[in-house]
Every structure is written in structure tokens, then in C-alpha cells.
C-alpha positions as CSV (number, residue, x, y, z in Angstrom):
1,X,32.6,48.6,95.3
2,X,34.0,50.5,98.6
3,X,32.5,53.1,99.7
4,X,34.5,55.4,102.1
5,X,33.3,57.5,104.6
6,X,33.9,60.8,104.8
7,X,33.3,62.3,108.4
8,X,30.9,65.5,108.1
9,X,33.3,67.4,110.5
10,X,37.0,66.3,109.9
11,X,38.7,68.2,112.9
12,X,35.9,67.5,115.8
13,X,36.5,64.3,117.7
14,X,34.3,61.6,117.7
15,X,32.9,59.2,120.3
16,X,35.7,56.7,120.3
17,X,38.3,60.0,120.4
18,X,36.5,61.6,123.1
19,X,36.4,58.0,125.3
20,X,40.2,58.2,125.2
21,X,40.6,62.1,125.7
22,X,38.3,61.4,128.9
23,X,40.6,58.1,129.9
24,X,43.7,60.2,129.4
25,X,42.2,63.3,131.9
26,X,40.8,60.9,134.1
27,X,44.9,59.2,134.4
28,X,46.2,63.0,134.4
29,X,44.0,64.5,136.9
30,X,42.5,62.1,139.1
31,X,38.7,61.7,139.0
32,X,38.5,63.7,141.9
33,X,39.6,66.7,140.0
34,X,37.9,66.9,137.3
35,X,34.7,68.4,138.9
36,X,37.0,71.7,140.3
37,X,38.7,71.8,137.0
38,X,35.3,71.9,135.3
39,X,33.8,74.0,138.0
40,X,36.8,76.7,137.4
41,X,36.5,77.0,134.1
42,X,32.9,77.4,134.1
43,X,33.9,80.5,136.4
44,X,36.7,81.9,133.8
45,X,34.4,81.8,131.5
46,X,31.8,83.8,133.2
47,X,34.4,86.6,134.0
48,X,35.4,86.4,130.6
49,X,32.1,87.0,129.5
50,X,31.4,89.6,132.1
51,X,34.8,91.9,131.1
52,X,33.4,91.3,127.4
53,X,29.9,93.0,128.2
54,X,32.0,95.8,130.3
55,X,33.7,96.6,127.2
56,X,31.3,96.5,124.8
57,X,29.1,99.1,127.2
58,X,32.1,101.7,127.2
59,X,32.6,101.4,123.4
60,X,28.6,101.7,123.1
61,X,28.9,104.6,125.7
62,X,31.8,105.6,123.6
63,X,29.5,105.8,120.4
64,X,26.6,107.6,122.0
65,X,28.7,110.0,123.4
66,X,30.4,111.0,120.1
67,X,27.1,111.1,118.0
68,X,25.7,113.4,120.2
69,X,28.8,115.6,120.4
70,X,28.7,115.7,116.6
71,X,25.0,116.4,116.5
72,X,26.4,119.6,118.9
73,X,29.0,120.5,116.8
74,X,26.8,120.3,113.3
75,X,26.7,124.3,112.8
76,X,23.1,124.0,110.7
77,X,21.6,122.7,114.1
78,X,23.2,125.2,116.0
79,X,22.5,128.2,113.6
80,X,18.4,126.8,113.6
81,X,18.8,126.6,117.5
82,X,19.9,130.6,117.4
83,X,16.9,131.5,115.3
84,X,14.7,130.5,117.0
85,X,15.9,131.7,120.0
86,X,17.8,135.2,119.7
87,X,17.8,135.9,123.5
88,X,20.5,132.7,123.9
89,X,22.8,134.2,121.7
């Protein structure tokens, strides 16, 4: 006989919700602000992303750097690299 309705995502604001969210930071901030507060988050964001990549080149710099010491260090590789050259040893 009723039917309810069961939202497909339960903890993401809807239209009406988002209207008042907007009201309310329109009241807080002023509509003038808004923009620069947008406009300065946009920014944080891109250093954010920017330290992110940073990091994830050292860690991959990191990685490279210790698979090639350990390709060094492997003592088959270097006793193959002294046979066939006896005049490095």
C-alpha cells in the first residue's frame, strides 16, 4: 500500500539540503566571498596535489634506487660479472 523510498545514497545531500547549505554560506559569508573562498580552496587543493606527486616521486626514486642496489649487491651477478672479465678483478 506505501511504498517508501529509500534514497540510493543515504549520507550525500540532496537538492533541497544543498539549497539550504548554500542559503546558510551565503548568510555566513557574504556573497561576495564565496568566489575567494572557492578560489582558495581550488588553490589548496592544487598544492596538495602537487606535495602528493613530490612524494610519491621520492618513494618511486626511493624504490629504483634500492632495486638496483640489490641487483649490485646479488653475488651471482657479481661473480658472472668477474668471469667474464678477470682484468676488473
Amino acid at each position: 500500500m506505501f511504498q517508501t523510498i529509500v534514497p540510493l545514497f543515504p549520507g550525500i545531500p540532496g537538492g533541497p539540503e544543498l539549497l539550504v547549505i548554500l542559503l546558510i554560506a551565503v548568510l555566513l559569508f557574504g556573497a561576495n566571498k564565496i568566489p575567494q573562498l572557492a578560489r582558495s580552496s581550488g588553490e589548496a587543493l592544487g598544492e596538495f596535489k602537487k606535495g602528493r606527486e613530490e612524494v610519491e616521486q621520492e618513494l618511486e626514486e626511493l624504490r629504483e634506487g634500492k632495486e638496483a642496489d640489490a641487483v649490485d649487491a646479488d653475488p651471482e651477478t657479481e661473480s658472472r660479472s668477474r668471469e667474464a672479465d678477470p682484468e676488473s678483478s
